[in-house]
Phi, psi and omega in degrees: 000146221247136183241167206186128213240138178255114169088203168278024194242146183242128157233171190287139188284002162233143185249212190229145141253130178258014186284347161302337197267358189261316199257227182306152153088351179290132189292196179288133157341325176239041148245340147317328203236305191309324181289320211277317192304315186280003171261327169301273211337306199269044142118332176284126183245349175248152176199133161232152179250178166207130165230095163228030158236090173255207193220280183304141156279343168292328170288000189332128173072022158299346171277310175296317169285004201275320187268332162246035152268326173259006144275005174301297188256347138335109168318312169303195170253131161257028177315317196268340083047085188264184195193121185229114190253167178225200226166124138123012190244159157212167181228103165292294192157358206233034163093333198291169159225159176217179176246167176198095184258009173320155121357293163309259195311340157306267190299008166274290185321329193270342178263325150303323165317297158337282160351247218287351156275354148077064158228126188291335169220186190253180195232308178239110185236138190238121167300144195259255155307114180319114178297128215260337178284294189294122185300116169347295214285355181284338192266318169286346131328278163350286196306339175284320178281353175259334160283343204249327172274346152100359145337286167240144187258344180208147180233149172221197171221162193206134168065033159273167160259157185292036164223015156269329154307300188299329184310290187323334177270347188259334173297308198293345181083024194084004173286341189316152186270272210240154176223124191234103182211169188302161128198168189188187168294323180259356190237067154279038179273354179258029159313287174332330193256332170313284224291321157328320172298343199287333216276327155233046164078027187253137169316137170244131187250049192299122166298134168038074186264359169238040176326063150105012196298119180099332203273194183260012175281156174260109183255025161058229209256322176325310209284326198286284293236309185273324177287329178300337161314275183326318209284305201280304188262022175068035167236183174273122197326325176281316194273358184270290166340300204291335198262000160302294188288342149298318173301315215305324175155140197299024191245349179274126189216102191273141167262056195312131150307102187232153172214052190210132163307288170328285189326307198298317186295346176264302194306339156236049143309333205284352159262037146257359192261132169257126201246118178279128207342296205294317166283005170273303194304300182304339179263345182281313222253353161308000000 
């Protein structure tokens, strides 16, 4: 598996996202832990989580305990296995998602999390969304104060824009890590926060990095553009997305969402497929 690094840590340049395994739509407990298993096997050491991704307000952090019961029970060593969670989303139980980006509730979140991932410190921990009540630097304080307690060993951010991102690397004092925000063939509006990342050597983690390529969304002439790639080099319409966004710059390490053994295993096909200027040109150009 081809690597690629957040902070000072090397992980697999495809990651696991786990929130399919969690909310509306979630499959079963052991097709849940079989996927996450089948994602270890081929190589992948990051997987993220959250925990608001759940379903029940009674459920809080189901995606976090669902992975680590299957790193529990995973045959390998999952030592190198960084598992990276977030903090500050929440789900009342009735479908809505809201936010909470106090203080208080950032190191609340971070001492249940500890918990049910049965760790002494989180290996990645990330603010997921901005509050719109709370002023940015509080909760990305926190995150400082939470690195400085050894708590969290790397810290990020998610669903930021570029000037919460440079805050954030100048609150942290240059630690920011990681930058976690949507992008895909069909959602490229966070180009600006990639490039930034490139610029300053921090991870870009695009959330729903296949946005609906194969799936059921209809993406039009991007799904024809992009299938045609696959067709010419006999792979799938999904691994030609991840190895597009992989070209994109060595700092992109996309987390396709799965709640399958397959998928995740065709999705990190995509670092071996080398894709050529013309067809990058051409897919940029969609």
């Amino acid at each position: 598996m081809q690597q690629r690094r957040i902070g000072g840590v090397e992980v697999s340049a495809i990651g696991l996202g786990g929130m399919p395994m969690s909310i509306e739509g979630r499959p079963d407990r052991d097709r849940s832990i079989r996927t996450i298993h089948a994602a270890l096997d081929a190589g992948v050491t990051l997987i993220d989580t959250a925990d608001a991704y759940h379903i029940g307000a009674d459920e809080v952090g189901h995606n976090e305990s669902l992975i680590a019961e299957a790193l529990a029970s995973w045959s390998g060593d999952s030592s190198s296995v960084l598992v990276a969670t977030k903090g500050g989303h929440l789900r009342p139980g009735d479908g809505s998602w809201t936010v909470d980006g106090s203080a208080k509730h950032i190191r609340e979140a971070v001492e249940a999390s500890l918990e049910r991932l049965g760790v002494d410190a989180i290996g990645l921990y990330q603010y997921h969304r901005p509050d719109p009540k709370v002023d940015y630097s509080e909760p990305v304080g926190v995150l400082g104060e939470l690195l400085d307690e050894g708590k969290i060993r790397l810290a990020g951010i998610s669903n930021a824009n570029p000037d919460q991102i440079r805050q954030a690397q100048e609150l942290l004092g240059g630690r920011l890590v990681s930058v976690q925000n949507q992008y895909s063939p069909a959602f490229r509006s966070s180009e600006p926060e990639l490039q930034l990342c490139d610029e300053l050597g921090i991870a870009f983690l695009p959330w729903s990095p296949l946005g609906g390529i194969g799936g059921a969304g209809d993406l039009g002439s991007k799904f024809a553009a992009f299938q045609q790639v696959a067709e010419a080099h006999g792979v799938s319409a999904q691994q030609v997305c991840l190895a597009w966004e992989l070209a994109k710059s060595p700092v992109v390490i996309p987390i396709p969402g799965s709640s399958r053994p397959e998928t995740i295993q065709d999705s990190v096909k995509a670092v071996d497929l080398v894709l050529s200027a013309e067809e990058l040109a051409t897919l940029d150009a969609v």
